[in-house]
MARZAVO-327147 format. One record per residue (C-alpha): chain; residue in one letter; z, y, x; residue number from 1. Coordinates in pm, 1 decimal, padded with zeros to 6 digits. Example, Ala and Ser with C-alpha at 12.3 -4.5 7.8 and 13.67 -1.06 7.14 Angstrom:
+-------+------+----------+----------+----------+------+
: chain : resn :        Z :        Y :        X : resi :
+-------+------+----------+----------+----------+------+
:     A :    A :  00780.0 : -00450.0 :  01230.0 :    1 :
:     A :    S :  00714.0 : -00106.0 :  01367.0 :    2 :
+-------+------+----------+----------+----------+------+
REM end
This chain:
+-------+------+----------+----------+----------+------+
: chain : resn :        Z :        Y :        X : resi :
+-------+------+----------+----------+----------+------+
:     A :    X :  11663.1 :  03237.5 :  06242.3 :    1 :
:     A :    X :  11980.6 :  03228.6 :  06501.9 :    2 :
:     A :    X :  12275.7 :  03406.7 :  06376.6 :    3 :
:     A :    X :  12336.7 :  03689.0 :  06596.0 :    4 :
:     A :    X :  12623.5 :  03677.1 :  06838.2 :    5 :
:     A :    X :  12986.4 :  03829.7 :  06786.9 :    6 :
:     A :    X :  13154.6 :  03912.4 :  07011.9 :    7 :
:     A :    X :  13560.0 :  03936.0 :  07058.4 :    8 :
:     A :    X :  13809.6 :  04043.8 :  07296.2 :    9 :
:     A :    X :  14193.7 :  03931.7 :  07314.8 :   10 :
:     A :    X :  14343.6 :  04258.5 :  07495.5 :   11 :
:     A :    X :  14669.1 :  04258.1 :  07665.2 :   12 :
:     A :    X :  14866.2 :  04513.1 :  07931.5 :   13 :
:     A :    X :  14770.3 :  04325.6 :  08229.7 :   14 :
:     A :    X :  14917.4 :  04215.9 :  08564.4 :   15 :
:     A :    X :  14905.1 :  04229.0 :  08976.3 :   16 :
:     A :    X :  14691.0 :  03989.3 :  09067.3 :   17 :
:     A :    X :  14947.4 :  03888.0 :  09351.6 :   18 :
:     A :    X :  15345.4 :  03903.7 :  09375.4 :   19 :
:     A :    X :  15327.1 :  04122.6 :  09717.1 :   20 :
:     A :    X :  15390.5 :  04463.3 :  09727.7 :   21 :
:     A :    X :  15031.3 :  04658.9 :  09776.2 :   22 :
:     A :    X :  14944.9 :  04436.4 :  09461.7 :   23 :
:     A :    X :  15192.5 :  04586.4 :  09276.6 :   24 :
:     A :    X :  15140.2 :  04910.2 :  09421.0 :   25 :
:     A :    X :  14782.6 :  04898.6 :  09328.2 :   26 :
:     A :    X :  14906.6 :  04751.8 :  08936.1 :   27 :
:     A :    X :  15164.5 :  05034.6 :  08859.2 :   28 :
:     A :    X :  14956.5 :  05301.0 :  08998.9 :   29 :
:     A :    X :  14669.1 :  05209.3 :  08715.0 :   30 :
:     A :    X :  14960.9 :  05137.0 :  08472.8 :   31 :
:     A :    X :  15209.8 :  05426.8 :  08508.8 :   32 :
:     A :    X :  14886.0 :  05669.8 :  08571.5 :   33 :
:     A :    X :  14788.0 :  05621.5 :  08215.6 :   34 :
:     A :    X :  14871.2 :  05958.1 :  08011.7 :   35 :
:     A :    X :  14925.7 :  05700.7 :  07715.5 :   36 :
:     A :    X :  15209.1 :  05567.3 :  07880.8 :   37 :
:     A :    X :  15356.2 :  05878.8 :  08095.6 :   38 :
:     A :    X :  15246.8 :  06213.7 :  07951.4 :   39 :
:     A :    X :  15362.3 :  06452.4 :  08181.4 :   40 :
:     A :    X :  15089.6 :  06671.2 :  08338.7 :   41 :
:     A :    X :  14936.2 :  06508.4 :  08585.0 :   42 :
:     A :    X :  14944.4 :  06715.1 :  08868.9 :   43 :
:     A :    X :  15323.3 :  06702.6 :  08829.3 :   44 :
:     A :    X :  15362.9 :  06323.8 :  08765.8 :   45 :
:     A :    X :  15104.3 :  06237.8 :  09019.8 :   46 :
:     A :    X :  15328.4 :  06380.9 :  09300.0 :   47 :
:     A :    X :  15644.8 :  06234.1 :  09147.8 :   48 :
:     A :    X :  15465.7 :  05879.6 :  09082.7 :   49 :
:     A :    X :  15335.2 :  05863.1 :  09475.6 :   50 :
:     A :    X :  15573.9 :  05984.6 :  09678.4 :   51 :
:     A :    X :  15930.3 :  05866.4 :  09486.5 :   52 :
:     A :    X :  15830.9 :  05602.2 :  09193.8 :   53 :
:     A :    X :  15614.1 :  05371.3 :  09363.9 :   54 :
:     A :    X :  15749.8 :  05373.1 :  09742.7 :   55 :
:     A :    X :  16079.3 :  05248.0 :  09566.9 :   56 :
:     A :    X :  15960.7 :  05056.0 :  09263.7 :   57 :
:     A :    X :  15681.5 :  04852.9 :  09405.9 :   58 :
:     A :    X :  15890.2 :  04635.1 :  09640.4 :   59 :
:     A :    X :  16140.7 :  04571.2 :  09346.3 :   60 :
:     A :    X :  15838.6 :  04475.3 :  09120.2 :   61 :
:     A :    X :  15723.5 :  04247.6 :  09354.3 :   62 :
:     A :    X :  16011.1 :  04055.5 :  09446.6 :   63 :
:     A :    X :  16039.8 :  04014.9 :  09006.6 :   64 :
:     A :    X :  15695.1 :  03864.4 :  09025.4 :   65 :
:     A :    X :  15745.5 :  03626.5 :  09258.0 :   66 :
:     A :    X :  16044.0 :  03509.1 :  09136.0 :   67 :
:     A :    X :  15847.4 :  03421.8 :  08832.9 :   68 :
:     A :    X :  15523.1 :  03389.6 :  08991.1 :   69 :
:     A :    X :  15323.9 :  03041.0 :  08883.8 :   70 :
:     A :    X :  15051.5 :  02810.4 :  09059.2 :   71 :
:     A :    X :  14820.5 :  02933.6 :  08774.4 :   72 :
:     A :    X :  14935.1 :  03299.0 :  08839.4 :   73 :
:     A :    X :  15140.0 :  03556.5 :  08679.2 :   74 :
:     A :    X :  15248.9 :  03398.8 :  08306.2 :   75 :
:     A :    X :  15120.6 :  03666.8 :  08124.1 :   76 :
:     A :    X :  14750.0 :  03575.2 :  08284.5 :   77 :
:     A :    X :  14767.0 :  03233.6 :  08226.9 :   78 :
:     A :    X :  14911.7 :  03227.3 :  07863.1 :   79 :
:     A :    X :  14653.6 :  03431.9 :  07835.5 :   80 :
:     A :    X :  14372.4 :  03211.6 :  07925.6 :   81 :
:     A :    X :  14504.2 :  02941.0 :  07713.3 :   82 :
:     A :    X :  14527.6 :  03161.0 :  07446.5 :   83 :
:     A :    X :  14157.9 :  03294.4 :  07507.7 :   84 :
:     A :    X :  14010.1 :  02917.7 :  07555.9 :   85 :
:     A :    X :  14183.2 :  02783.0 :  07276.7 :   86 :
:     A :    X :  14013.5 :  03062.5 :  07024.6 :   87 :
:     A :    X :  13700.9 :  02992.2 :  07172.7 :   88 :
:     A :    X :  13754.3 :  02626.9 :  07105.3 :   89 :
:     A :    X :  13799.6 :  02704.6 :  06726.7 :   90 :
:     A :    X :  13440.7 :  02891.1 :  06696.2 :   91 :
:     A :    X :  13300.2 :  02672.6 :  06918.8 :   92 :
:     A :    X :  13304.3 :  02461.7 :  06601.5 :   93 :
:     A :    X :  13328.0 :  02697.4 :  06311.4 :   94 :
:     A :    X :  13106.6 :  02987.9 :  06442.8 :   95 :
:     A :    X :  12895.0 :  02915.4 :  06750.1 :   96 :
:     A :    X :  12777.2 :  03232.8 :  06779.0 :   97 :
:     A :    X :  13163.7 :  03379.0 :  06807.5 :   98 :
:     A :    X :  13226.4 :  03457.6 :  07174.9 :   99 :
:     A :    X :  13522.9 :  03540.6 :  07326.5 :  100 :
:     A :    X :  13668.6 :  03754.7 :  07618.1 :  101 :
:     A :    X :  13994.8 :  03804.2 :  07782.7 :  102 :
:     A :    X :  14059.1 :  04207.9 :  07865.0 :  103 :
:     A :    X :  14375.7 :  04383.9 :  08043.0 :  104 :
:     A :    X :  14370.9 :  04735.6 :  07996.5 :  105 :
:     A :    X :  14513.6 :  04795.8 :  08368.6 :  106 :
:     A :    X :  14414.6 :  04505.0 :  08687.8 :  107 :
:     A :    X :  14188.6 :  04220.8 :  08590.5 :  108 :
:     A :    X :  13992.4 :  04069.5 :  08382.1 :  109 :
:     A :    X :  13929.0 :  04419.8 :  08359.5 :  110 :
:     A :    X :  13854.9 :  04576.9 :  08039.6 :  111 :
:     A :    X :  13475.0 :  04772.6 :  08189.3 :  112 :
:     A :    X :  13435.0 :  04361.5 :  08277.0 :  113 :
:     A :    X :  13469.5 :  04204.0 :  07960.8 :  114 :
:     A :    X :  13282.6 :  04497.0 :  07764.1 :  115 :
:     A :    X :  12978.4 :  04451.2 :  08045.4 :  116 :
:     A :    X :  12966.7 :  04038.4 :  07996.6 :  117 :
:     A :    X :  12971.3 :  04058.4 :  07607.3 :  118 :
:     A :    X :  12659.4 :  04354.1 :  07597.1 :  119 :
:     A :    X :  12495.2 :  04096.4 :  07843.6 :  120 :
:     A :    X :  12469.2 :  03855.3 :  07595.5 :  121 :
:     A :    X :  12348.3 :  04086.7 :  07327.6 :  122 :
:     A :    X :  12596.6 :  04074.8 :  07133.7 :  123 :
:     A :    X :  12506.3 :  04281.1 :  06793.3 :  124 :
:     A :    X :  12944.0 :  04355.4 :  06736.0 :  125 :
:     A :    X :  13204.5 :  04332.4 :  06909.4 :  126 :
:     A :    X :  13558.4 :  04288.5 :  06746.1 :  127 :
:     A :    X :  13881.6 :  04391.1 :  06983.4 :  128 :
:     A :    X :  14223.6 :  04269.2 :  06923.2 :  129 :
:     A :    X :  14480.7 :  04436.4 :  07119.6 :  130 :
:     A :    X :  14768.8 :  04164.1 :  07132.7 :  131 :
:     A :    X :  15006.2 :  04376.8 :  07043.1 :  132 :
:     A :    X :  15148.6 :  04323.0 :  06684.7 :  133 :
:     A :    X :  15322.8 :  04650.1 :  06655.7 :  134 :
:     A :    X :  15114.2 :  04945.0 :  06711.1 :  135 :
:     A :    X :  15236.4 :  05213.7 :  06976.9 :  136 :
:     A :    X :  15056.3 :  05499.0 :  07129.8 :  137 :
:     A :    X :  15142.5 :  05387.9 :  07460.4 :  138 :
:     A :    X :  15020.1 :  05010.7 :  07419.5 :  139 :
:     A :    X :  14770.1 :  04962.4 :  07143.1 :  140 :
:     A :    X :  14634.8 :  05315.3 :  07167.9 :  141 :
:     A :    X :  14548.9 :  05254.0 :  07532.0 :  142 :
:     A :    X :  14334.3 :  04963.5 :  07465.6 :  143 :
:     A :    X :  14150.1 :  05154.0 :  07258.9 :  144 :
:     A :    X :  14107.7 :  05410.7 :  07536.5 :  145 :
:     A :    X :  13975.7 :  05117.3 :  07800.0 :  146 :
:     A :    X :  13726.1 :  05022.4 :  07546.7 :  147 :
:     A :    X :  13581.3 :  05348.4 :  07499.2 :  148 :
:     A :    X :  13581.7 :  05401.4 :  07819.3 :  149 :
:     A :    X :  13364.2 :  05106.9 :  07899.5 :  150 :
:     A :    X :  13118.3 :  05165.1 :  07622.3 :  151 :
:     A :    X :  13011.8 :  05523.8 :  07818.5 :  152 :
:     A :    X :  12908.1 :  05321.7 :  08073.2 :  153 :
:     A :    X :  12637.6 :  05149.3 :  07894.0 :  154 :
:     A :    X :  12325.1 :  05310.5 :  07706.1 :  155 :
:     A :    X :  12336.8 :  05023.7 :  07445.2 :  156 :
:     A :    X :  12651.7 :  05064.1 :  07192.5 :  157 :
:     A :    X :  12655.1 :  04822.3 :  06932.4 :  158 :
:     A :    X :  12913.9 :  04836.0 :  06617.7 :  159 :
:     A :    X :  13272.3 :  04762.0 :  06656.7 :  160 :
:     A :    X :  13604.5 :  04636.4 :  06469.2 :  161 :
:     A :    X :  13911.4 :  04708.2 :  06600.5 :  162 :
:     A :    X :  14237.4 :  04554.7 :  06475.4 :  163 :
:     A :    X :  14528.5 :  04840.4 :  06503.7 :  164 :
:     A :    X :  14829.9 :  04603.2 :  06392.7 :  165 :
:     A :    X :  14945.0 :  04316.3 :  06277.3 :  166 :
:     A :    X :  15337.8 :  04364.8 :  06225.4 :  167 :
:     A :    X :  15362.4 :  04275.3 :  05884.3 :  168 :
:     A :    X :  15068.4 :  03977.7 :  05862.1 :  169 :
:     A :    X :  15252.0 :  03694.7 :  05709.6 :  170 :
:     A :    X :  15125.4 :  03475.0 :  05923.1 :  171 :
:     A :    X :  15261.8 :  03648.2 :  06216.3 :  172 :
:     A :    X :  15595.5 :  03721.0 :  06059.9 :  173 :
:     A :    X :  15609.3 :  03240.4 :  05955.8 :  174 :
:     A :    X :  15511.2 :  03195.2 :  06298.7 :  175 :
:     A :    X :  15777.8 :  03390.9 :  06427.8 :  176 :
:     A :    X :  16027.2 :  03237.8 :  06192.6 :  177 :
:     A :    X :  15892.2 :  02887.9 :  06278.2 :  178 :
:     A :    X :  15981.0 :  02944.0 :  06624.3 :  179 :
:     A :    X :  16345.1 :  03035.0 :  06581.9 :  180 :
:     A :    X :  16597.5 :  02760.2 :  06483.4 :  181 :
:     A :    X :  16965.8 :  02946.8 :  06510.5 :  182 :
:     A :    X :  17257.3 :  02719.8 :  06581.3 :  183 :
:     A :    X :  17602.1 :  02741.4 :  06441.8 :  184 :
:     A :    X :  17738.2 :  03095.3 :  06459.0 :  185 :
:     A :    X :  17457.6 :  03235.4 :  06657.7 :  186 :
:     A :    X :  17347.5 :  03573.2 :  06602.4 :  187 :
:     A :    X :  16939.9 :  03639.7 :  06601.2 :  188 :
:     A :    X :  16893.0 :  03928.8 :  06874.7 :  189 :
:     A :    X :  16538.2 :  04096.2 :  06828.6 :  190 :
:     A :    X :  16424.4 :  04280.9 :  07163.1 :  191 :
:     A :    X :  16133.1 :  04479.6 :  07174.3 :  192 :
:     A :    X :  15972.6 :  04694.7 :  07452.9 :  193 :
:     A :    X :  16137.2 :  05068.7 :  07411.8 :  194 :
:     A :    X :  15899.7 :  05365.6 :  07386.1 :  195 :
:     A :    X :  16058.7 :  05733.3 :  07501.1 :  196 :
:     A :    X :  16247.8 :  05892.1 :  07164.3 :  197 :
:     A :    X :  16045.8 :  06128.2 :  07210.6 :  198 :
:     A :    X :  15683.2 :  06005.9 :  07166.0 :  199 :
:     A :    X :  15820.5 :  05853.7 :  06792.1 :  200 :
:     A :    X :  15929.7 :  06251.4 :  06724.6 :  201 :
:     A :    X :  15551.9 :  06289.8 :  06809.3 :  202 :
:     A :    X :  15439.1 :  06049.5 :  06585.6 :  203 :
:     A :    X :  15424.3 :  05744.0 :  06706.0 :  204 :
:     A :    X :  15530.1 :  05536.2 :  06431.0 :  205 :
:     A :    X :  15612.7 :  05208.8 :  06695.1 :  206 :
:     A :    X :  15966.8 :  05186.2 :  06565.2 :  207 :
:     A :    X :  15886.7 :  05183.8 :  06205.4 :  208 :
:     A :    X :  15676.7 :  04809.8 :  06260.8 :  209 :
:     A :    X :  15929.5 :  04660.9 :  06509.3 :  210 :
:     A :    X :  16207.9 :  04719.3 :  06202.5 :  211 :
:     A :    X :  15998.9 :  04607.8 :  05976.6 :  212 :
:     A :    X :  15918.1 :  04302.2 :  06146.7 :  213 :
:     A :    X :  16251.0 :  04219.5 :  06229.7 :  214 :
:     A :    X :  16349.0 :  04259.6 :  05847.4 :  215 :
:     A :    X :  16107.0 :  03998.6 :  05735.1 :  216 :
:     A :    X :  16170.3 :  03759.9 :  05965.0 :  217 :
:     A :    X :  16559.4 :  03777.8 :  05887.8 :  218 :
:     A :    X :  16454.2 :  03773.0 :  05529.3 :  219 :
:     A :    X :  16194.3 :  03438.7 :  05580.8 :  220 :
:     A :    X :  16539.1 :  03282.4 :  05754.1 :  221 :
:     A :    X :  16731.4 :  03381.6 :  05487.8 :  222 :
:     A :    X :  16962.2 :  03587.3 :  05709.4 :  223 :
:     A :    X :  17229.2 :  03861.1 :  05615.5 :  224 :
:     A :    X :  17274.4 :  04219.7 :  05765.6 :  225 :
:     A :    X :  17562.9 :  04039.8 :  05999.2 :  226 :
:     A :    X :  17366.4 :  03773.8 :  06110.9 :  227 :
:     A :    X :  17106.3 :  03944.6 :  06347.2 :  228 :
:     A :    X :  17035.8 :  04280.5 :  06504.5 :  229 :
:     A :    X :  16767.7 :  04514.6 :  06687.4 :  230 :
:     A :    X :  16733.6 :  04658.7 :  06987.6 :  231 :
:     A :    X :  16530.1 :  04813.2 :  07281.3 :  232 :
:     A :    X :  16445.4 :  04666.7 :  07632.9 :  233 :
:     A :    X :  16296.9 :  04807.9 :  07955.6 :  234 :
:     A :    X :  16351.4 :  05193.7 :  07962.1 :  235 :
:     A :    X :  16256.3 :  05387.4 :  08246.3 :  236 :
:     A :    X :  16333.6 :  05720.7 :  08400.7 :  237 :
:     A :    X :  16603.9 :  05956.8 :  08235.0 :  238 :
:     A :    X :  16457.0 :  06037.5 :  07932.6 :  239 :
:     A :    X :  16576.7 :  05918.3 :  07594.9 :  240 :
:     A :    X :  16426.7 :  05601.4 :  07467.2 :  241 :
:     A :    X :  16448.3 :  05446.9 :  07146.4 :  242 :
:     A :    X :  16799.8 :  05338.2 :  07090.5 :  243 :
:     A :    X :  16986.6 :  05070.9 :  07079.7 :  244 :
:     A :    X :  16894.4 :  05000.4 :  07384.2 :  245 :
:     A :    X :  16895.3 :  04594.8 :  07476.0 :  246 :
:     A :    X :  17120.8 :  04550.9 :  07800.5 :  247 :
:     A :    X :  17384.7 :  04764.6 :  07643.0 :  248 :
:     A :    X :  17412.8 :  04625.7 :  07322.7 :  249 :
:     A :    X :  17459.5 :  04267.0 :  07476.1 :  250 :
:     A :    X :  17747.2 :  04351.9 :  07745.0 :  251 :
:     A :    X :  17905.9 :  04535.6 :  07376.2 :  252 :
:     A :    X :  17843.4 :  04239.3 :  07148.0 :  253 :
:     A :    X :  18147.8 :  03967.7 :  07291.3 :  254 :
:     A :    X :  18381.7 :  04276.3 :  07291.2 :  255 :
:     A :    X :  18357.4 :  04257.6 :  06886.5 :  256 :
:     A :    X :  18361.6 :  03871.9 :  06922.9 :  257 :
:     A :    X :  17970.7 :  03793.4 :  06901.9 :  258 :
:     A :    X :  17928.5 :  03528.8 :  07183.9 :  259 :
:     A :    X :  17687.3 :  03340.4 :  07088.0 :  260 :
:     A :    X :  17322.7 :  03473.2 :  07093.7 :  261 :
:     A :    X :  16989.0 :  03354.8 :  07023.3 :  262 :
:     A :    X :  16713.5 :  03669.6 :  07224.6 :  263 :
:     A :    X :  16380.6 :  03670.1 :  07060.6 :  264 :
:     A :    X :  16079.2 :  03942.6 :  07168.2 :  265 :
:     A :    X :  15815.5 :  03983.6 :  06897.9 :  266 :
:     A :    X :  15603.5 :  04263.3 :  07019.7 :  267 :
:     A :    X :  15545.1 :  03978.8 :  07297.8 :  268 :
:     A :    X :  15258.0 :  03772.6 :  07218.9 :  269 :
:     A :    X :  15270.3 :  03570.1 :  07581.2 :  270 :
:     A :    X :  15587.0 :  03554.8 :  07796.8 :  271 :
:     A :    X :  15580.3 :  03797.8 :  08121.2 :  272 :
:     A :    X :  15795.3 :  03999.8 :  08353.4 :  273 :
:     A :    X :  15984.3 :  04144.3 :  08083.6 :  274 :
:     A :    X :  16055.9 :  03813.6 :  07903.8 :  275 :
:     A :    X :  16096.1 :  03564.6 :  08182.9 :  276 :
:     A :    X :  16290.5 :  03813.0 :  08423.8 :  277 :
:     A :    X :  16426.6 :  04061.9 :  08221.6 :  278 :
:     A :    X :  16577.8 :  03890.9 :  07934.4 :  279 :
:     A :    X :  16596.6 :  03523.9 :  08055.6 :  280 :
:     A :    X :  16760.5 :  03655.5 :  08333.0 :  281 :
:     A :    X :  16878.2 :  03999.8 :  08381.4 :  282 :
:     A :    X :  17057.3 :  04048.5 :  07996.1 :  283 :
:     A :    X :  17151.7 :  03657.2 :  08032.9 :  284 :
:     A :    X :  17394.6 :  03779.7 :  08356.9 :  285 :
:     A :    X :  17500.4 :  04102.7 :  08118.4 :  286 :
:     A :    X :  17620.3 :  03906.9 :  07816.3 :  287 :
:     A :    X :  17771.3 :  03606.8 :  08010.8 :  288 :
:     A :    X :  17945.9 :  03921.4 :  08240.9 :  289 :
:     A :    X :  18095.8 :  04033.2 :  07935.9 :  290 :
:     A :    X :  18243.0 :  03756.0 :  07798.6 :  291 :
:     A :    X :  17984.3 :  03594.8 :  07630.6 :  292 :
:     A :    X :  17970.1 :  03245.9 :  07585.1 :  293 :
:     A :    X :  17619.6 :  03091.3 :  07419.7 :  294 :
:     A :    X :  17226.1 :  03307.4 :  07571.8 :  295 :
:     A :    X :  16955.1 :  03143.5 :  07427.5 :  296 :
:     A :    X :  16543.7 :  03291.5 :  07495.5 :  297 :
:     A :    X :  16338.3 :  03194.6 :  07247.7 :  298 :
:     A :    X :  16008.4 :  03170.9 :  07432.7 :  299 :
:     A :    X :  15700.4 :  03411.7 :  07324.4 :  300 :
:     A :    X :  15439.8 :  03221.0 :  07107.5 :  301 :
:     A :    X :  15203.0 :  03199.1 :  07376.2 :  302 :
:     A :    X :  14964.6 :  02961.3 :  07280.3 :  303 :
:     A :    X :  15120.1 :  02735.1 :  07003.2 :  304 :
:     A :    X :  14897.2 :  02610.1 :  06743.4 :  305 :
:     A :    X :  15065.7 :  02880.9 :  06462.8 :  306 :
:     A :    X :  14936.6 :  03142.5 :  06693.4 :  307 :
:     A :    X :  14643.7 :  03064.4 :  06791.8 :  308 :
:     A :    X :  14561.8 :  03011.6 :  06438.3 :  309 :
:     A :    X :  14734.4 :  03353.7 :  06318.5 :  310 :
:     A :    X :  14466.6 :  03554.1 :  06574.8 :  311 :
:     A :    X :  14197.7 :  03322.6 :  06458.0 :  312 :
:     A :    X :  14276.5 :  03447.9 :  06099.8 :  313 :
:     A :    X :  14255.8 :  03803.8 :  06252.6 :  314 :
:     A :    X :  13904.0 :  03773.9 :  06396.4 :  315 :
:     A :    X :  13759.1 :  03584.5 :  06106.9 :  316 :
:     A :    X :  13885.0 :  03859.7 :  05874.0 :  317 :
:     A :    X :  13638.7 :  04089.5 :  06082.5 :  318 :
:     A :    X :  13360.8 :  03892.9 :  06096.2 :  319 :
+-------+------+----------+----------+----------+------+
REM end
């Protein structure tokens, strides 16, 4: 008898599906609409997200996006894909009856999608991994919230596994440490995606994995409390977000004679806007402004072998 089919879907944020500006529009309208990620009522934030977000934020978006923009598409999409084809490729041969989807929770491959293709194939489970290693409210949370969401569309609900975190996995926290190799008085930087002060007050215990991934990586390197440092990237609006926040930390650090910097982003599992743009570019320009001498990016780990091989590890764990 056949065995029954799994199947499995890599989740991430998502992306326009073009660098212009109704792309966008269309992209941060889904994204920013999202009570996960902006909990304000909604008949308040609507207005405010319409008529004075969007009309100003789109057009700067866009011009981002195209400045990274790729003949495969937007980074995060196409890291993606590798990363989806090359898990495939390992149960092709271990488990033929794994198969495996590619999901954003906001613009395509759409999550309703994904959900729609696997129950087409009768699957008899389905196992989601959100690719996010450190669990927030406003990231890993939401893909939980597409998937259910796409389930009440169908009359047939089969089992599920879904995999909440992975901050501390030690094969996460080696492949990290694999892919950083600090040069001679260079201080490890750890960026990760900021998250209003506020929602961690709430509960939200996001903070709690990113310093606890940071600390074992340091440890695997075998660095002290002076050799590396944390901090928080891509705030937006007024409100307080977790601190220290990223872009002023680096214009601080060659005032107290750190100039020589090695940025990684764990809660990154491909590169993207906020990677490629935002720290190889926009913090590069802040700590060279200041007086800094030596800004290294140490790229996402996409779809390197150690990866792939740490979400393969995931899945199988489920099945």
């Amino acid at each position: 008898m056949p065995a029954s089919k799994i199947g499995v879907i890599l989740a991430n944020l998502g992306t326009p599906d073009e660098p212009t500006t109704p792309a966008v529009k269309r992209y941060l309208k889904q994204f920013l609409s999202d009570p996960r990620v902006i909990d304000l009522p909604q008949w308040k934030w609507q207005f405010i997200l319409n008529f004075m977000v969007l009309p100003k934020r789109a057009p700067r978006v866009a011009h981002a996006y195209q400045s990274i923009w790729t003949e495969q598409g937007s980074p995060l999409l196409s890291i993606s894909r590798q990363q989806q084809q090359a898990v495939q490729n390992h149960f092709n041969s271990a488990h033929p009856n794994v198969i495996v989807e590619l999901a954003m929770t906001y613009g395509n491959p759409s999550m309703d999608d994904a959900v729609t293709r696997l129950l087409e194939k009768n699957v008899s489970k389905i196992i989601v991994l959100p690719l996010y290693p450190q669990y927030s409210s406003t990231t890993t949370a939401s893909v939980f919230d597409a998937f259910a969401r796409s389930l009440t569309q169908h009359k047939k609900m089969v089992p599920f596994e879904f995999i909440h975190h992975y901050y501390n996995d030690p094969l996460y926290i080696k492949a990290l440490a694999n892919s950083i190799q600090l040069e001679k008085d260079e201080q490890l930087f750890f960026s990760f995606h900021g998250i209003p002060k506020r929602y961690e007050q709430e509960g939200d215990y996001y903070a709690q994995h990113c310093h606890q991934t940071a600390r074992l990586v340091a440890e695997r390197l075998e660095l002290d409390e002076k050799q590396w440092q944390l901090a928080f990237q891509s705030r937006f609006g007024k409100e307080e977000w977790l601190k220290p926040y990223t872009d002023e930390t680096l214009r601080q650090l060659p005032k107290k004679g750190i100039k020589k910097v090695a940025v990684v982003c764990p809660g990154f599992s491909a590169d993207c806007l906020e990677t490629i743009e935002e720290i190889g570019e926009e913090n590069r320009e802040n700590f060279e402004q200041a007086g800094g001498v030596s800004y290294r990016y140490i790229p996402a780990l996409n779809a390197q072998p150690n990866h792939i091989d740490l979400l393969v590890r995931l899945i199988e764990r489920k099945l």
